[in-house]
ROTI-469431 format. One record per residue (C-alpha): x, y, z. Coordinates in steps of 0.001 Angstrom, whole numbers, plus 500000, padded with zeros to 6 digits. Example, Ala and Ser with C-alpha at 12.3 -4.5 7.8 and 13.67 -1.06 7.14 Angstrom:
BEGIN
512300495500507800/513670498940507140/
% end
This chain:
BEGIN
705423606413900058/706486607451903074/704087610970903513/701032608000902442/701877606111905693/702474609124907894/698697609909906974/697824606813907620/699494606883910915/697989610512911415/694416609128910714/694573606129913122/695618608413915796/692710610494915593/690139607565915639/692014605973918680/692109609239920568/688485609235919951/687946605782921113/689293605211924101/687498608114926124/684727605535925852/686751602632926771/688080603954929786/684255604632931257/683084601367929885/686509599513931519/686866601165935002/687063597851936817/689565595865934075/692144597922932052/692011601107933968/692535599467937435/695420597050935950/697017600367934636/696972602387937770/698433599180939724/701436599337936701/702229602736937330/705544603747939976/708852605100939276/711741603428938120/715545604217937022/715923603260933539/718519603394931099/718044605771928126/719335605013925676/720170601187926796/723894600488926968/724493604209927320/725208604450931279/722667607442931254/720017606437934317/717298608254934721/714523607860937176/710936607815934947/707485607909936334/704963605424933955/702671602633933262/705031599931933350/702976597443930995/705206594185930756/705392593266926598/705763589420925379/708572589727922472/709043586690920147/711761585158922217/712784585797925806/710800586899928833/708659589370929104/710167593015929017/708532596180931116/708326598798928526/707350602538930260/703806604161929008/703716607756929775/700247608167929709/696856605916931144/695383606617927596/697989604586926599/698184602072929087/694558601295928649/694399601283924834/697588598909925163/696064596499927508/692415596842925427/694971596046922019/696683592611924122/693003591281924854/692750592505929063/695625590149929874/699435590347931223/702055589966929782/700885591841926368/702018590927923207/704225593274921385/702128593753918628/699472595432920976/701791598445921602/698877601306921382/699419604536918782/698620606607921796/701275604707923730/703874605731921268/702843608771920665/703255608986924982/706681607847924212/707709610845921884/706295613621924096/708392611846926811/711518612236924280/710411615552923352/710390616862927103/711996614947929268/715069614134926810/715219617102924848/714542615448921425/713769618496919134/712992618172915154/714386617723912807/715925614154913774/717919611343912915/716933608107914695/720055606080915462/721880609303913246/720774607502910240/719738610102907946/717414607339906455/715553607547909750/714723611355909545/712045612853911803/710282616075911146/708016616270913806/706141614162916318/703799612003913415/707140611133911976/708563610248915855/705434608393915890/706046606109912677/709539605294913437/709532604391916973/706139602029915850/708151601091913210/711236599897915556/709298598402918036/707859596192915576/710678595191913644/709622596205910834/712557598427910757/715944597524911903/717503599908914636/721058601160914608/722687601371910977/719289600669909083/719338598246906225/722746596303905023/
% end
């Protein structure tokens, strides 16, 4: 089950790394230009509640969770940034759900290079979470942000 959704995962990145190459042209005065105003440095906490700052250079897109105000989630790339902004409908804050592929997949070269994440990997150390490589990064970080799956300990 899990391998089905990784290629899943593996086949929507393609098509929206094909996409967006267009987007950006056709969107140089909207999502583009919003990006490159989102994007400074900033110290942030990695993980949170660890006490390890670090100072991190992105597209700081502001995302509209559920409940709560609106949280300033780093985007390592414009690709992402765009396709993010182009996934909300043009407008800030952007809803959660609009979190981009490419945006996540931003994330986990971030992790990989910045953070030292190597595979393979145990999200939260739960061996239920186990990465293999950056596809797998890919699905559980999506899979997080979403709530689809629980972070920390993983399912009671």
């Amino acid at each position: 089950m899990k391998r089905t959704l990784v290629t899943a995962f593996a086949l929507v990145m393609l098509m929206a790394l094909a996409v967006p190459a267009a987007a950006t042209e056709t969107t140089s005065g909207g999502a583009v230009a919003t990006c490159r105003g989102l994007y400074e440095t900033r110290e942030q906490e990695i993980p949170p509640g660890s006490g390890n700052v670090v100072e991190q250079t992105a597209y700081w897109v502001p995302l509209q969770y559920p409940e709560g105000p609106a949280e300033d989630l780093p985007i390592q790339t414009l690709l992402g940034c765009v396709t993010t902004l182009r996934n909300g409908g043009g407008s800030l804050p952007v809803p959660y759900t609009a979190l981009s592929i490419p945006a996540i997949n931003g994330q986990c070269r971030y992790l990989e290079e910045e953070e030292g994440l190597t595979y393979p990997y145990d999200f939260y150390g739960n061996p239920e979470y186990h990465a293999e490589n950056r596809l797998d990064c890919v699905y559980y970080l999506r899979a997080f942000h979403l709530g689809v799956l629980p972070p920390g300990g993983g399912p009671e």
